[in-house]
N, C-alpha and C positions, 0 to 999 in steps of 0.2 A: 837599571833595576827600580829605581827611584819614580821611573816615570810610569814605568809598565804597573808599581802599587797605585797608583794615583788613579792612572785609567782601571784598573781592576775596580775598586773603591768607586770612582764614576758609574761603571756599569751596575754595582751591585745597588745602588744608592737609582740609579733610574728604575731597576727592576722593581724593587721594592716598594716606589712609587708609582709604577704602573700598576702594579698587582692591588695596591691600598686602592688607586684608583678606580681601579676593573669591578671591587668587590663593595665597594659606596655603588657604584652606580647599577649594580644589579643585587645588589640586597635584597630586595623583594623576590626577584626570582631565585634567589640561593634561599631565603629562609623556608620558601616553599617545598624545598627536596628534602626527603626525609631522610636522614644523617643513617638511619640503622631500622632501613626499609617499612614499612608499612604497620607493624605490630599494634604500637599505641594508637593508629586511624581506627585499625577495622578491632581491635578488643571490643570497645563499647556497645557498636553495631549488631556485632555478630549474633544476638541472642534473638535479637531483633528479625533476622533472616528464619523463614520455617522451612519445613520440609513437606509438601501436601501426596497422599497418597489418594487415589480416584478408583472407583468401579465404573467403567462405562459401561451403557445398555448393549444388548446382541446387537443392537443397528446402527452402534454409531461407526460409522465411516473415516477411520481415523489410521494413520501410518505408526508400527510400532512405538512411537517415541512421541505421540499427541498429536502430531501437528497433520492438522486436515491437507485429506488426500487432495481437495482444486487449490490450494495453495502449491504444492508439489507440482501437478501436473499446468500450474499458470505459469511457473517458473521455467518448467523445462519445455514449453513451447517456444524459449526467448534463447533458449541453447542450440545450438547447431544439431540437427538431425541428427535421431541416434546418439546421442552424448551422450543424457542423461540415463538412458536403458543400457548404456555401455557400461556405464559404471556400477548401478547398480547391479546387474546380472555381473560382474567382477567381484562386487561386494556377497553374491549370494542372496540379495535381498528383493523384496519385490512391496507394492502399496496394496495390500489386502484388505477387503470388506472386513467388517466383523461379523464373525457366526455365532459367537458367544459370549459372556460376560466375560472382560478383561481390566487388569488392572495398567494403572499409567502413571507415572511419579512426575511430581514438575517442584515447582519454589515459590514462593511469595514470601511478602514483608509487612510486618505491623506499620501502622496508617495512625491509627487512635485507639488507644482504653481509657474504657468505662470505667475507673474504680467501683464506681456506688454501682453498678447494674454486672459490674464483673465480666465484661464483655469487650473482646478484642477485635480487631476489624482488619481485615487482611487483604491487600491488593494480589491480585495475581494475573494468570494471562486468561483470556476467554475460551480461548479454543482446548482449555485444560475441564472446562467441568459444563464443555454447553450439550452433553451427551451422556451425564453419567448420572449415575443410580447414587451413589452417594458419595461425600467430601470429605475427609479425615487430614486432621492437621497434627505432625507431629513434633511435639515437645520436649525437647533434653535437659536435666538438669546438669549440671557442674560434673557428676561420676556420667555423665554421659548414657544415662539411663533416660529410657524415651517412654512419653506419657501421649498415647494416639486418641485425641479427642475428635468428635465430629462435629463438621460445620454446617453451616445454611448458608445460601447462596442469597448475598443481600440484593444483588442485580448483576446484570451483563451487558456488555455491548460487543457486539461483534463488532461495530464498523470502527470501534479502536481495538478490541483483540482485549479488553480488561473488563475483568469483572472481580467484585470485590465481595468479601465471604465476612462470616464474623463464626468465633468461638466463644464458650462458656469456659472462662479461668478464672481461679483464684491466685494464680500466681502474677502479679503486677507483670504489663508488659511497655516497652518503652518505646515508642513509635518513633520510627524514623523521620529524619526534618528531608524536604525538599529544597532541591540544588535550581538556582537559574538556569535551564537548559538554554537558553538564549545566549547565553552571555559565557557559554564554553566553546571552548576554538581547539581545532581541529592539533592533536600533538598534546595535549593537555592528560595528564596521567586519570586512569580510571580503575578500577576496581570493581569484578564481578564475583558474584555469592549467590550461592547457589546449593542445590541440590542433584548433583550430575551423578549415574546412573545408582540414586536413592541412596549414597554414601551419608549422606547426611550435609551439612553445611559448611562446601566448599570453596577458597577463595583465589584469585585467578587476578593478577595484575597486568595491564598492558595503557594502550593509547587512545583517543580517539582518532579513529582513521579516516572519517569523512561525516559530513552533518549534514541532514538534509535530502539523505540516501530516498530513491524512488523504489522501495520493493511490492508485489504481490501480494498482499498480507491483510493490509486492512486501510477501508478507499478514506477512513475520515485522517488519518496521519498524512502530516502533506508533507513530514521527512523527518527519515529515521536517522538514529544515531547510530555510526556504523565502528563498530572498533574491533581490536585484534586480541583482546584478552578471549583465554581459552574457555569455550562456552559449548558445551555438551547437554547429552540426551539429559533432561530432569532439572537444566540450568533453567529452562523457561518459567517465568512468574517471579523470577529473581530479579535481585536492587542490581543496578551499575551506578556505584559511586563515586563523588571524585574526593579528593584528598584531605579533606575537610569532613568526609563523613553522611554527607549529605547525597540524595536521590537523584540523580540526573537522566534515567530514565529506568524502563521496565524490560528486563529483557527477555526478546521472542526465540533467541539461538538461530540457527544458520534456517537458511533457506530449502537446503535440502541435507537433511542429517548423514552424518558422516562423510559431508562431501565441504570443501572449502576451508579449511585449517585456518585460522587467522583473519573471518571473514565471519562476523558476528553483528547483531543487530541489538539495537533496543528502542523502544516509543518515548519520547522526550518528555521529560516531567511536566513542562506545561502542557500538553495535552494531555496526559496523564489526570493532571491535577481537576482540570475541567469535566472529564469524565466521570470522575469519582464522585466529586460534589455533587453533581446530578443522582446518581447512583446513590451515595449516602443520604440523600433528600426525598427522591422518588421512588429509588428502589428500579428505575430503569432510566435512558434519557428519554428527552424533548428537545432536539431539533429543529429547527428551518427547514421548508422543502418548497421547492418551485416547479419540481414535474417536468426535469429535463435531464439529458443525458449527455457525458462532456468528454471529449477525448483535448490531446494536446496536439496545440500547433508545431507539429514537423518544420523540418527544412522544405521535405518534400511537397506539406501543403503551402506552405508560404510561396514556392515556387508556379505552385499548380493555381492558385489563387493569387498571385501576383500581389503579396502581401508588403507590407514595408517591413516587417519585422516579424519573429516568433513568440511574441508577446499575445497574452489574451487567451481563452480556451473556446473550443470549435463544440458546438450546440452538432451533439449528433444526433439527435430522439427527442420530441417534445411530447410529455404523455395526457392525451383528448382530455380535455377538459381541465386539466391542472391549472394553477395559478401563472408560471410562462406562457400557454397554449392560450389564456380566456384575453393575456395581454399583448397577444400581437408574435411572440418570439417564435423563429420560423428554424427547422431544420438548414443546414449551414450560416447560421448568424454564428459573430464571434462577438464574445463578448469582452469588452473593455474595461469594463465598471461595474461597482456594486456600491450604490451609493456615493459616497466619495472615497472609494476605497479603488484604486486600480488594479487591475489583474494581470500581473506578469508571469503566471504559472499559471495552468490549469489545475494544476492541485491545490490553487486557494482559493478555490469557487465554492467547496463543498463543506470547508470549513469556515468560511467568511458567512453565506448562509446558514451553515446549521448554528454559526452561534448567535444568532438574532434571535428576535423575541419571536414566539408563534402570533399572529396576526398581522404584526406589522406589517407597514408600508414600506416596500423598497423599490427602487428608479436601480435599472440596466441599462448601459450603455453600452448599444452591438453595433457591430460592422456589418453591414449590408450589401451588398453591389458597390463597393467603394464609397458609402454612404454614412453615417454616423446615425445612428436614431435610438431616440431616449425613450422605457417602455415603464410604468408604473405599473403594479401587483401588488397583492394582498399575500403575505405570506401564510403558507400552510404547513404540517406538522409532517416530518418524514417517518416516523411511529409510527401515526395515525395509515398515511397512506401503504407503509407496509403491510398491516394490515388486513386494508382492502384488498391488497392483490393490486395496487395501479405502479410500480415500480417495475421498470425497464425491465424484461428479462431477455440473454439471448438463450435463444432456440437449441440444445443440444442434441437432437435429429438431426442427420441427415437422409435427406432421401436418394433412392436409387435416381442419375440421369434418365431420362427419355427424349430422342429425337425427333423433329418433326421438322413440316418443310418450311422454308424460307430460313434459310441460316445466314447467319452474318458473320466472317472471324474478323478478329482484332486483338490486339493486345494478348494474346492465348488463350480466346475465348468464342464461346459460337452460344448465338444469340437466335432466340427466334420470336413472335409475336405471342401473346400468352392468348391460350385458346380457350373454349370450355370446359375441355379436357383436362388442357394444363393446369386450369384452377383446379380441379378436384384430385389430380394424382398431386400437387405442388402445396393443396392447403391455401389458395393464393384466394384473397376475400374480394366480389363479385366490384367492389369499389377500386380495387389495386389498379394503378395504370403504371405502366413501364414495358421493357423486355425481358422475357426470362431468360435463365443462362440457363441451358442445354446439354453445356458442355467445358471443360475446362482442363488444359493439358499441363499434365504432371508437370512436367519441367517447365513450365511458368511464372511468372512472379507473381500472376494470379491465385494459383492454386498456393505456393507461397505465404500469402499474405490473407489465404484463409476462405476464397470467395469458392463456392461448391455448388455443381447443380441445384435448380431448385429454388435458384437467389434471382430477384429482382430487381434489375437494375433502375434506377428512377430520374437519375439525373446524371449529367457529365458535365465537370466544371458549372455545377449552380444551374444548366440547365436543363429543362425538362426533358424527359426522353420520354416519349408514351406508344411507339409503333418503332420497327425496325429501319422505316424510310427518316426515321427524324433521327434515328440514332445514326445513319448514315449521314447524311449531313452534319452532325455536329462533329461529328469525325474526320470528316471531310476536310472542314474548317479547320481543325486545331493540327492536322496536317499541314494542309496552304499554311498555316503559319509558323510552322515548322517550329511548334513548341515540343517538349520533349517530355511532358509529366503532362498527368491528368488524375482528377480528384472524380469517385466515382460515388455515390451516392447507394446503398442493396438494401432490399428489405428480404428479412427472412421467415416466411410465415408468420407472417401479421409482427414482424420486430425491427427495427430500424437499427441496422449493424452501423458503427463507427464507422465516418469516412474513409477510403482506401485511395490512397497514391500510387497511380501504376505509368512506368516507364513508356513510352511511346517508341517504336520502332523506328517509325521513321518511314517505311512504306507499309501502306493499309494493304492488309491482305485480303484477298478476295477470292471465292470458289471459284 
């Protein structure tokens, strides 16, 4: 008995110094969990969070719940056919024009007050007031009684999805601080607030679920924060915080509303932060712009272009005359470098440029035919050329096919010379050289991946195709060598579409 207290006593005596042990060595992460959940985080904040109510014009183009109809319809082109219309016609719902004046509720968060000027400044999402007749913010006291003031619109940017408002108050307001989006990792507690279907200011705890997210949304974000706290129709223009209080990003809500439970976005405070400043300064941005057009290096093109890696972004459109086009950069260069800044994503080409000064001097470093070559340029303003009208558009026509003689199939497609004819039913400009497509079969990976009568093929694997006897031969060739991808080059009524990777058969087919 004597021995069995001793060993009892032993163990209770190690446990007791593993547990002292366990809780030294993770202190820091134990003081961080909140003992009696979240209350004393989000009290102070909370007043801070608004509630914004909108009148949009008869024209604007908008899905019940704000969020523009080509975001919807970019996202469920990346769904398996039919998904996305399967759901929604299950939901009863459908992405309707506007015919008339409507209203829309979203969220935003105090930024800065003016004591002496009595004036508050409020971040929210873009796609919430870039169509509407007027802005109203509303305000609760303590009895919960709401004071609906109107705002002015201090500026916008679409290409982050933020635009920032101000109000006339007399009631002091307390801006919220900004979180290091950087320097938060993936599993980290978060905190959304909001205004979800115009309840007023609702709060919603979960994680972050991924950092860095690639969605449809808006091109200057090169990665959203993607988490699983509950975010609803009216949440968008709302803080996601983390446990500290502080702003870690803006958030946009799902990608297709009502669809995705647990599957929530928002724009990371530093890009956030940089937008605004521009905006509280100018009253819109001022960007970098080089007048070209960038998709990302696939597996598929790294394969098709016999790449060492998927690093760098693929130059798919360079537009006449810009500052790329006056310095050499050629439709399929990839680019390497921006300065001494390396490019291992395509999505930090657009943000590495627009955050340069306008004028300056910048050196690109592209891949060429297996070649490295270094190109100097004057930077220009992406505002400015907006504009103008000289920014990339694609073509949303399509025209009716029409056949004619000398066809060529391949890869699920039938090809024929473009004639004077085809220039005028195709829109195809008296300069264009290449082969038209004529023809293109549903069940293809062709049709697939987007490529539609009407489309001019210019090049295959980098190189030129200008008659249908050269496009035979080059086909020819990457047959004999029994490669299995091929990178194809289309322009679409005067527009230069993204490279496309298409699977090779394996025998050419022939009439």
């Amino acid at each position: 008995m004597c021995v069995s207290k001793k060993i009892l006593r032993g163990i209770r005596t190690t446990v007791r110094v593993t547990i002292v042990a366990f809780l030294m060595a993770h202190s820091e992460v134990i003081a961080k969990v909140p003992s009696r959940g979240f209350s004393k985080i989000i009290a102070p904040i909370l007043p801070s969070v608004v509630s914004l109510s909108v009148t949009m014009k008869p024209e604007a183009n908008k899905d019940l719940d704000g969020v523009p109809t080509q975001i919807l319809e970019e996202f469920a082109r990346k769904l398996p056919p039919g998904f996305a219309e399967d759901i929604l016609r299950r939901q009863g719902r459908q992405v309707p024009r506007r015919t008339r004046e409507a209203g829309a509720l979203g969220s935003g968060f105090v930024i800065e007050y003016d004591a002496t000027k009595q004036e508050a400044y409020i971040v929210t999402n873009d796609h919430l007031v870039e169509s509407v007749k007027d802005v109203k913010v509303l305000l609760k006291d303590e009895q919960e009684n709401a004071t609906e003031i109107k705002a002015e619109i201090v500026g916008r940017d679409p290409r982050t999805d933020i635009a920032l408002i101000k109000i006339k108050t007399k009631k002091p307001m307390k801006p919220l601080e900004w979180a290091d989006s950087e320097a938060a990792s993936v599993g980290d507690w978060v905190i959304a607030i909001g205004n979800p279907f115009g309840l007023g200011n609702t709060v919603t705890v979960g994680v972050i679920s991924h950092k860095g997210r690639s969605i449809p949304h808006a091109d200057f974000v090169d990665g959203f924060i993607q988490t699983d706290a509950a975010v609803n129709v009216g949440n968008s223009g709302g803080a996601l915080c983390d446990i500290q209080g502080k702003v870690l990003g803006i958030v946009v809500g799902r990608i297709i509303p009502g669809v995705g439970d647990g599957v929530s976005f928002a724009i990371p405070a530093r890009v956030a932060q940089e937008t605004i400043a521009q905006l509280r300064k100018y009253g819109r941005t001022s960007r970098g712009w080089i007048g070209i057009g960038i998709q990302a290096v696939s597996d598929d093109i790294v394969k098709a272009m016999k790449l060492k890696d998927a690093s760098g972004a693929l130059v798919g459109n360079v537009t006449t005359d810009g500052p790329a086009d006056k310095a050499g950069v050629k439709r399929g260069d990839i680019i390497l470098q921006v300065n001494d800044k390396p490019v291992r994503d395509s999505r930090e080409v657009p943000r590495i440029i627009g955050n340069m000064k306008i004028g300056s001097n910048v050196t690109l470093k592209v891949l060429r035919d297996g070649k490295e070559i270094a190109m100097k340029l004057k930077l220009g303003e992406y505002e400015k050329a907006e504009k103008e009208g000289r920014l990339a558009t694609e073509s949303e026509a399509e025209k009716p096919s029409k056949d004619s003689a000398g066809k060529h199939e391949d890869l699920g497609l039938t090809f024929s010379d473009i004639s004077k004819e085809n220039r005028k039913i195709f829109s195809i400009a008296p300069t264009m050289k290449g082969v038209l497509v004529v023809r293109v079969s549903v069940d293809s990976e062709a049709y697939e991946k987007g490529i539609r009568a009407g489309d001019v093929l210019e090049s295959v694997n980098m190189k030129r195709v200008t008659d249908l006897k050269g496009l035979t031969a080059v086909l020819k060739s990457i047959h004999d060598r029994k490669e299995s991808a091929v990178l194809v080059a289309l322009n679409r009524q005067g527009n230069e579409l993204p490279f496309i990777t298409l699977t090779v058969d394996g025998e050419e087919k022939k009439d």
